[in-house]
C-alpha positions as CSV (number, residue, x, y, z in Angstrom):
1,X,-12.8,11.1,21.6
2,X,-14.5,14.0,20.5
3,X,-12.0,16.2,20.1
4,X,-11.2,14.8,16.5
5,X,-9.8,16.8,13.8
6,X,-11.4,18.2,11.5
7,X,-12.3,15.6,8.7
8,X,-12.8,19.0,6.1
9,X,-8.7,18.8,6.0
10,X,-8.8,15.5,4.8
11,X,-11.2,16.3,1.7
12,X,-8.6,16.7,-0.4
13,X,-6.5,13.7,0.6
14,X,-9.3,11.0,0.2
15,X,-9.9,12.7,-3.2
16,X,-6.6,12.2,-4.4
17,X,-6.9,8.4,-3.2
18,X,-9.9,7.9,-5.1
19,X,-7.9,9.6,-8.3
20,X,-4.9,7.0,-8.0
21,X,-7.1,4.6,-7.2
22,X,-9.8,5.1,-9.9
23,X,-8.0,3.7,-13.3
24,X,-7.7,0.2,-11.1
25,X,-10.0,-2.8,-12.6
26,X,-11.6,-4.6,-9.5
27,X,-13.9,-7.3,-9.6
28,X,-14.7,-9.5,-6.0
29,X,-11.1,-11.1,-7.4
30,X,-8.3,-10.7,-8.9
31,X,-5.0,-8.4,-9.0
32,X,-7.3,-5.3,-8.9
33,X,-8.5,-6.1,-5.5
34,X,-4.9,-6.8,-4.4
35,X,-3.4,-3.1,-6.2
36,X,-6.7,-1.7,-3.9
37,X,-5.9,-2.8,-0.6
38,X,-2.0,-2.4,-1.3
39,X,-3.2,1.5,-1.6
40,X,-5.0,0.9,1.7
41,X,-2.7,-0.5,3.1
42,X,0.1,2.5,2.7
43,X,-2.4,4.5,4.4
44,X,-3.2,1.9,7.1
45,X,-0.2,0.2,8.5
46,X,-1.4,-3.1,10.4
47,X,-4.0,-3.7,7.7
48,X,-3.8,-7.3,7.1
49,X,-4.6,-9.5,3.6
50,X,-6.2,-12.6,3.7
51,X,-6.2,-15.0,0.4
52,X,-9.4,-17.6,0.4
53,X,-8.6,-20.4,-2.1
54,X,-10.9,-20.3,-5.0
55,X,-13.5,-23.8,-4.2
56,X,-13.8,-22.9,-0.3
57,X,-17.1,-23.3,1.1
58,X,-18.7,-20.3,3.0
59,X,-21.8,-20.7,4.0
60,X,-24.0,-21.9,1.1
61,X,-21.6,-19.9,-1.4
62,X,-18.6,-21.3,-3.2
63,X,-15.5,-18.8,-3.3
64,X,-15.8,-18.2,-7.1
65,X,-12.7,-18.9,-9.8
66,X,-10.4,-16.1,-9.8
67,X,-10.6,-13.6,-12.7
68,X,-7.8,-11.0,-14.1
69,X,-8.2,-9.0,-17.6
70,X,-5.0,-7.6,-19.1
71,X,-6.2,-5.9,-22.7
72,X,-9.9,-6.9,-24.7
73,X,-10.7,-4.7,-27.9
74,X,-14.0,-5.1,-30.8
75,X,-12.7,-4.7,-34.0
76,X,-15.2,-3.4,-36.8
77,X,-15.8,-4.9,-39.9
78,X,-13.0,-2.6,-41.6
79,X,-10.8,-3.3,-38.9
80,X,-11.4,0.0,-36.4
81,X,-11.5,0.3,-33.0
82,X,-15.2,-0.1,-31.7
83,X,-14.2,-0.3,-28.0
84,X,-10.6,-0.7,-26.0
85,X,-10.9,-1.5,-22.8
86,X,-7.7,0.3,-22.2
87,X,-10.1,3.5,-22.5
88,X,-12.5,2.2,-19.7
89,X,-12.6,-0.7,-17.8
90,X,-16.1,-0.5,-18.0
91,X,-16.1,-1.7,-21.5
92,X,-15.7,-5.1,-20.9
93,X,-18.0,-7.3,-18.9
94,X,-16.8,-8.3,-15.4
95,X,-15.6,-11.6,-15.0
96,X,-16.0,-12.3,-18.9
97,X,-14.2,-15.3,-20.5
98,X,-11.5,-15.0,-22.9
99,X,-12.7,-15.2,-26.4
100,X,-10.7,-14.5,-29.9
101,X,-13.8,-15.0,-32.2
102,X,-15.2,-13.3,-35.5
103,X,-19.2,-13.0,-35.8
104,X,-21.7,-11.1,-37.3
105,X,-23.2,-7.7,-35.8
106,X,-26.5,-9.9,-35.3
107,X,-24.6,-12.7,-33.9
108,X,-22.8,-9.9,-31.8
109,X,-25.4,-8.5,-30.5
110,X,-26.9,-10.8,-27.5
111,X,-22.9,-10.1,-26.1
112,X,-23.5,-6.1,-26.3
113,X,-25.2,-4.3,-23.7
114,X,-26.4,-0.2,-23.2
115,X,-28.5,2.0,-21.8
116,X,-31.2,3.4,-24.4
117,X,-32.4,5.8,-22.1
118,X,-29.2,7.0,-20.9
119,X,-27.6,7.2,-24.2
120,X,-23.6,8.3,-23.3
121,X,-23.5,6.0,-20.7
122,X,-21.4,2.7,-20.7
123,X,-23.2,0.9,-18.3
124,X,-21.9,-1.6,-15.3
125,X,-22.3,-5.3,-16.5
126,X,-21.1,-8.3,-14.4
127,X,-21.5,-12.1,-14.6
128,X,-19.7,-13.6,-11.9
129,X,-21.6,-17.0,-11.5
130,X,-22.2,-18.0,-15.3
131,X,-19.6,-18.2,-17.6
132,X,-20.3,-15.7,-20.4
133,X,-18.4,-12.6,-22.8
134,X,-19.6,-9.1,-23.6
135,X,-18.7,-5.7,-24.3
136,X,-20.2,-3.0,-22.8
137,X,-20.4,0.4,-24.8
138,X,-22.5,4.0,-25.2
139,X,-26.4,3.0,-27.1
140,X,-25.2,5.7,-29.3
141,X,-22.1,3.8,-30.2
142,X,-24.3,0.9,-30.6
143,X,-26.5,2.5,-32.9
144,X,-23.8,3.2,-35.2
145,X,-22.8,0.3,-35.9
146,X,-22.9,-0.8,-39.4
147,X,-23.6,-4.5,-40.7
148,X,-20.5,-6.9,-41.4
149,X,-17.8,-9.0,-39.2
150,X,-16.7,-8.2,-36.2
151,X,-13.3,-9.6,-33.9
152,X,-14.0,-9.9,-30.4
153,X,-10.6,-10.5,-28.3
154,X,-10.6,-10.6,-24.6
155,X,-7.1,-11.3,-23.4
156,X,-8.4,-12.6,-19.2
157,X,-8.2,-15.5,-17.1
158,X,-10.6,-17.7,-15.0
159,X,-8.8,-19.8,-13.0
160,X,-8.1,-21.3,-9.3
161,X,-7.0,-18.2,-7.1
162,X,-8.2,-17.0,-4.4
163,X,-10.6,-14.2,-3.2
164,X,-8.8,-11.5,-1.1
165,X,-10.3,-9.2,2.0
166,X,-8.2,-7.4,4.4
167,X,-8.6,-6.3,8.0
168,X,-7.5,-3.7,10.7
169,X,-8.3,-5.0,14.0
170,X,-8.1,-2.1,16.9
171,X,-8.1,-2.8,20.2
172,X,-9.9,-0.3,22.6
173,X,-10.6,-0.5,26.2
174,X,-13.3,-2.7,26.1
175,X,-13.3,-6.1,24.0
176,X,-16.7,-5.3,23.0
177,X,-16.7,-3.8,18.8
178,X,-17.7,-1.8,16.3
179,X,-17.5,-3.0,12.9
180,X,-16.8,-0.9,9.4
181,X,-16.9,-2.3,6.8
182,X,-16.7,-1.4,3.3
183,X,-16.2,-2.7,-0.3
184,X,-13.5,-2.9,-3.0
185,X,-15.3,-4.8,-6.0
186,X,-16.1,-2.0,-8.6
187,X,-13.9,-1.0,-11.6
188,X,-13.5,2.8,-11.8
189,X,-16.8,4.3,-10.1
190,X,-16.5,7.3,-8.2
191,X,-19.5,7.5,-5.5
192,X,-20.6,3.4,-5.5
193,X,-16.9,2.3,-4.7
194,X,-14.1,4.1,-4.6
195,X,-15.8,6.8,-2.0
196,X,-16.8,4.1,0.4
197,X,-12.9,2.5,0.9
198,X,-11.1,6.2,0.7
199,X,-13.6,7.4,3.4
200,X,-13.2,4.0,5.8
201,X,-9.4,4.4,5.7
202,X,-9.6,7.6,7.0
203,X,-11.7,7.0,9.1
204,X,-9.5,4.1,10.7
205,X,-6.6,6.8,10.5
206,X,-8.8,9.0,12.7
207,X,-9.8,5.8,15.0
208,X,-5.4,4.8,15.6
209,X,-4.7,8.9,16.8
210,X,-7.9,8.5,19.6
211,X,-8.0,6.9,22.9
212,X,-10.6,4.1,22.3
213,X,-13.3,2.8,24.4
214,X,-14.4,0.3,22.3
215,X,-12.4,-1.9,19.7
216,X,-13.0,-1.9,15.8
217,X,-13.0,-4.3,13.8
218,X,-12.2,-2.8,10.2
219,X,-12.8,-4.6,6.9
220,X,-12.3,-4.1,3.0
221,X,-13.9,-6.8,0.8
222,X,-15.4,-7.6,-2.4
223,X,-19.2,-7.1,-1.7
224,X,-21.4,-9.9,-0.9
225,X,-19.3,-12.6,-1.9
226,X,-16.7,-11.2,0.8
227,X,-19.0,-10.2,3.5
228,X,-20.2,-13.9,3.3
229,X,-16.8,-15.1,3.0
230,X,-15.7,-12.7,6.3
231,X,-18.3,-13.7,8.1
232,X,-18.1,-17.6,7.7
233,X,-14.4,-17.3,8.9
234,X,-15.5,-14.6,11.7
235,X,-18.7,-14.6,13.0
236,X,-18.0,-17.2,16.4
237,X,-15.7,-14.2,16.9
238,X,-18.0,-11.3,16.6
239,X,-21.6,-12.2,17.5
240,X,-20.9,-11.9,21.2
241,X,-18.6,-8.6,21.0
242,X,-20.4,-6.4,18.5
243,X,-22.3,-3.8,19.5
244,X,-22.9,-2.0,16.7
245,X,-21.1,-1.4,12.7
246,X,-21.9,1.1,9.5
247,X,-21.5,-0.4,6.1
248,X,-19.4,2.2,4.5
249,X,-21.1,2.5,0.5
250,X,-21.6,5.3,-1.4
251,X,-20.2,8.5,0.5
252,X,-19.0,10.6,-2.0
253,X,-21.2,13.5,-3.4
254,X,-22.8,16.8,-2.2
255,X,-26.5,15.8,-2.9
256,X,-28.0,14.3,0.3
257,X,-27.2,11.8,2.8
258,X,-29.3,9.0,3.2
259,X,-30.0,6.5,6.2
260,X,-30.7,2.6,5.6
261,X,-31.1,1.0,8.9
262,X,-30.4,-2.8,10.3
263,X,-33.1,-4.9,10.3
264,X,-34.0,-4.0,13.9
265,X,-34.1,-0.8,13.6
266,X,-34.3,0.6,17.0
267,X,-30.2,-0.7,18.0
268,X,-27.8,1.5,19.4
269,X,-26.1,2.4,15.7
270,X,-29.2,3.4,14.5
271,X,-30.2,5.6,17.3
272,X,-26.3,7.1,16.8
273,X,-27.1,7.9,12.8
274,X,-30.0,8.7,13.3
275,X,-29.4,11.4,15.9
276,X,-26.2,12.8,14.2
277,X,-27.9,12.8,10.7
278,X,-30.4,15.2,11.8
279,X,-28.2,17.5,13.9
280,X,-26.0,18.7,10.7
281,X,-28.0,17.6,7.8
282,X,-32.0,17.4,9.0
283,X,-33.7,16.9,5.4
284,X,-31.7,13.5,4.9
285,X,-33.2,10.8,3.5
286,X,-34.3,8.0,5.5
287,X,-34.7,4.8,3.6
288,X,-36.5,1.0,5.2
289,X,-34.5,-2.2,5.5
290,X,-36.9,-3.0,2.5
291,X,-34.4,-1.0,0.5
292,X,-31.0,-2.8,1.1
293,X,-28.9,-3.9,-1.4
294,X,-25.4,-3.8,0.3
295,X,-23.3,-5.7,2.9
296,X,-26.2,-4.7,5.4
297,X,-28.2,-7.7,4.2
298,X,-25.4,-10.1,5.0
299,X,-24.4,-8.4,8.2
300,X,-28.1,-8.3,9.1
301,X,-29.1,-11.6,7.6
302,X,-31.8,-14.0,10.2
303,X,-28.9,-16.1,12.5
304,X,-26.1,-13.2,11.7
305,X,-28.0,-10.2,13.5
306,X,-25.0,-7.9,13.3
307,X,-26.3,-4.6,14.3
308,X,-25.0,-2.5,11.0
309,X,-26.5,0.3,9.6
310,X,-25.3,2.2,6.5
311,X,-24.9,6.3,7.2
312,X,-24.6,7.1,3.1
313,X,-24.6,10.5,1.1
314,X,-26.7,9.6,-2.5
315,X,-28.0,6.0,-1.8
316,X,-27.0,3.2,-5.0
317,X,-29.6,2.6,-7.0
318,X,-31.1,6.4,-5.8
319,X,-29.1,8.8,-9.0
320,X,-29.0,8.6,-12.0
321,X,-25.2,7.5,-12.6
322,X,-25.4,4.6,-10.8
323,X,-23.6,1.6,-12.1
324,X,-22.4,3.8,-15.3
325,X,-19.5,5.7,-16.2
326,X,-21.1,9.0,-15.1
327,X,-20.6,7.7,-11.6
328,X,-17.1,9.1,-12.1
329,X,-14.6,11.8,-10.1
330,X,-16.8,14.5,-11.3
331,X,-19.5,12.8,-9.1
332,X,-17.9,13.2,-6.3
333,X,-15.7,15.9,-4.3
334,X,-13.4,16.8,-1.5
335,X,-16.5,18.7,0.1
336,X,-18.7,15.6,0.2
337,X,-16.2,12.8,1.0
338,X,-15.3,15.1,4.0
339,X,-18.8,15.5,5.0
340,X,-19.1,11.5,5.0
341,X,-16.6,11.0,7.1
342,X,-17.2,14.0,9.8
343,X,-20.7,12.7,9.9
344,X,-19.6,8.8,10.4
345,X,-17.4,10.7,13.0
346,X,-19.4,12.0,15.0
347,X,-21.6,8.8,14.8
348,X,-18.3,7.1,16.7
349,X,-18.1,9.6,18.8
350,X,-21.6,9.3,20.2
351,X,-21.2,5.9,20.6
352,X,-17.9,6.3,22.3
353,X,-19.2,8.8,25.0
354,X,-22.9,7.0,25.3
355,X,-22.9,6.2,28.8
356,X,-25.9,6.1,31.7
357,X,-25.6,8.5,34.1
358,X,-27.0,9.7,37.5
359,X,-26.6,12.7,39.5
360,X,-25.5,12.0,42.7
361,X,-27.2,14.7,44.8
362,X,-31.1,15.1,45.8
363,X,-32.5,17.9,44.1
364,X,-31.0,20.0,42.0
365,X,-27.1,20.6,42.4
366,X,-26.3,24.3,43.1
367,X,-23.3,25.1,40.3
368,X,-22.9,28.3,41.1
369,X,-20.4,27.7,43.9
370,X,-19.0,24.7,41.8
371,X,-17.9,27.4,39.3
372,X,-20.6,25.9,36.4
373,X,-23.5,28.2,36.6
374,X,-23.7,31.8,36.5
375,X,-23.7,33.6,39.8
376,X,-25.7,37.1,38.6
377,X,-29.1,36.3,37.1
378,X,-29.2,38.4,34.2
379,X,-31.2,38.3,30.6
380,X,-29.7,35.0,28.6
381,X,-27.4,33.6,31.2
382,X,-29.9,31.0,31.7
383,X,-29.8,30.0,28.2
384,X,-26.1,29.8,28.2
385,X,-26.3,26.7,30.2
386,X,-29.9,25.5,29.1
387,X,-28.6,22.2,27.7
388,X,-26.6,21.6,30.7
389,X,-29.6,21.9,32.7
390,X,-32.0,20.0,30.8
391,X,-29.2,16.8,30.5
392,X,-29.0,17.2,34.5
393,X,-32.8,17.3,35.2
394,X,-33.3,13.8,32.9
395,X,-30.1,12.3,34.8
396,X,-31.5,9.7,36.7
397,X,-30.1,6.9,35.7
398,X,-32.6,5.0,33.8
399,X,-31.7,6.6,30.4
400,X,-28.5,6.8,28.3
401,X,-26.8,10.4,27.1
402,X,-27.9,9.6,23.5
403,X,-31.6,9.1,24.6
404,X,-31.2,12.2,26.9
405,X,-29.6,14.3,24.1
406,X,-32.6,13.2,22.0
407,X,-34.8,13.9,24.6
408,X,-33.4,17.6,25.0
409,X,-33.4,17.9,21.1
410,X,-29.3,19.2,21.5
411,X,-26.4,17.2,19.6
412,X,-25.0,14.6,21.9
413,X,-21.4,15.7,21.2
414,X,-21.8,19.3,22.3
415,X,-23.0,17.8,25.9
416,X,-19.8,16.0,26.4
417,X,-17.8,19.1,28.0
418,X,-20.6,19.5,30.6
419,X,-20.8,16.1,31.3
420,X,-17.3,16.2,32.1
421,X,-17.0,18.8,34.3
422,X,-20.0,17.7,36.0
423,X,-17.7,14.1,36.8
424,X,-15.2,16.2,37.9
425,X,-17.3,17.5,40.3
426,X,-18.6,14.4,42.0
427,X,-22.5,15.2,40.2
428,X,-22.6,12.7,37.5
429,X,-21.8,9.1,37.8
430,X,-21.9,6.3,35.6
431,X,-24.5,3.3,36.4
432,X,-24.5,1.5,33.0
């Protein structure tokens, strides 16, 4: 499994995704969601919807009414435009009511909402569990608005639907998992949504063309309200089988990447990012469980104790264009969705190969007439085979190849040729 291709090819692709995919309203419902994973699922075939009826239980959450928007404009008081929501999606409130009503701009105001200190910004605004309206627009726009009557007209629906996930289940050699999971819940963002779903599906592209170990367990869903919902219908299923996941958010730009580990801490995912994020980019930013505010707190929640980490480039709620329309295509780039997904990569990979192993003769093995050591001592042919050396001497098969690799300080993944040779050669074998 580690001979993967090279996820800098598919920069470009995932980019493109994101750019068809970007003009899309989502919300944790509706038609968005469905047009989302549609696009996923061209990309993914054996990617599977599921539909849970709007009412349905889950946990101590209710599967909320299902909301669609089709047009919603502010009219000024000599009849302009103030804001279309056919210019951004962002305009309009998520899971706002319909409304066709004239008020004043005082009345008007407690419905308007934007960012004083970021001026050009149309912020994020939601309000999926109370029934309410807004419009969402720059604070200079706001500013400028001059006394009189205003028309507010969202055209939308709240009604019984359904809430809608989907799901690529791979089966590897082993029945034990590895969850990804990412989310499809945010109208036209670039780095907190779009980059997480565009990265996963490639990363599931990458996962069908390998010879698995391990099966995955792959998930798109609205966030929060779908990891609850997934895991009510799921969890019997997956408690006993998963051994580790990655929560797939906010993978997009060429800042930084960031680390946000499970509530543990110390499982074998973390010990996976962990090692890979300081192999190929070592000034990454480690964050606590403290700082969650993803699918990690489901997947991690007391009783749930999914082992799921999140391996991120900036972290939400960490830049400045978070939950804005700043947090656009600009934001993010081939370069950095590529780096997300060779990094998450590699994290597989490590977990694929992780193995205990033990060498099989006392003392050390003599590879020079196995063809494996160099049979003239000369200056630097010792080095050319010092990781080699070091991974045989802490062999003894009471510590795994990612504690080893650790251990030796060399990346796990560039051991992998050694320790297949070494197998080859009746040195190494596998206790655990």
């Amino acid at each position: 499994m580690n001979n993967f291709s090279s996820a800098k090819d598919s920069g470009n692709e995932m980019y493109q995704l994101a750019r068809d995919l970007f003009p899309i309203c989502r919300s944790i419902t509706g038609d968005g969601v469905r047009q989302t994973l549609a696009a996923l699922g061209a990309q993914l075939p054996g990617l599977r919807l599921h539909e849970v009826p709007s009412g349905t239980q889950v946990f101590d959450w209710t599967v909320p009414e299902e909301w669609n928007i089709r047009s919603a404009r502010l009219l000024g008081p000599d009849g302009q435009v103030v804001v279309d929501f056919a210019d951004h999606n962002l305009h309009v409130v998520g899971y706002s009511e319909p409304v066709d009503i004239e008020l004043s701009l005082d009345e008007l105001q407690e419905h308007l909402y934007s960012l004083p200190d970021q001026p050009d910004a149309i912020p994020y605004v939601t309000s999926y569990y109370k029934r309410r309206w807004g419009f969402c627009l720059t604070h200079r726009q706001r500013e400028g608005l001059k006394p009189g009557q205003y028309r507010a007209v969202i055209d939308s629906s709240l009604e019984a639907g359904s809430l809608t996930y989907a799901e690529l289940l791979l089966p590897g050699e082993s029945k034990q998992e590895i969850l990804v999971s990412s989310y499809v819940c945010h109208p036209s963002m670039g780095n907190n949504e779009l980059s997480g779903p565009v990265v996963t599906a490639w990363l599931a592209k990458w996962l069908t063309q390998t010879k698995r170990r391990y099966s995955y367990r792959i998930v798109f869903i609205p966030e929060t309200i779908g990891s609850i919902t997934y895991l009510s219908k799921n969890l019997a299923a997956m408690k006993p089988v998963t051994i580790a996941g990655f929560n797939v958010s906010c993978v997009g730009d060429d800042r930084c990447y960031s680390f946000l580990p499970t509530r543990n801490g110390k499982t074998v995912a973390d010990k996976a990012a962990k090692h890979v994020l300081k192999h190929i980019a070592p000034d990454f930013i480690s964050y606590t469980y403290l700082d969650r505010g993803s699918d990690e707190r489901q997947y991690n929640a007391p009783g749930v104790d999914l082992p799921v980490c999140s391996v991120m480039r900036s972290k939400y709620g960490q830049y400045p264009e978070y939950h804005t329309s700043l947090d656009n295509l600009d934001l993010i780039s081939p370069t950095g969705l590529a780096g997300a997904l060779n990094a998450l990569q590699l994290c597989l990979t490590c977990l694929e190969n992780n193995e205990t192993l033990k060498v099989t003769v006392l003392c050390e093995p003599q590879l020079g007439k196995r063809g494996l050591y160099p049979t003239i001592s000369s200056r630097g042919s010792a080095a050319a085979v010092a990781n080699m050396m070091h991974m045989l001497a802490y062999c003894d098969g009471s510590r795994d190849l990612l504690s080893i690799a650790e251990t030796i300080d060399c990346p796990m993944w560039e051991l992998l040729d050694a320790v297949k040779n070494l197998k080859q050669h009746g040195l190494l074998e596998v206790v655990g």
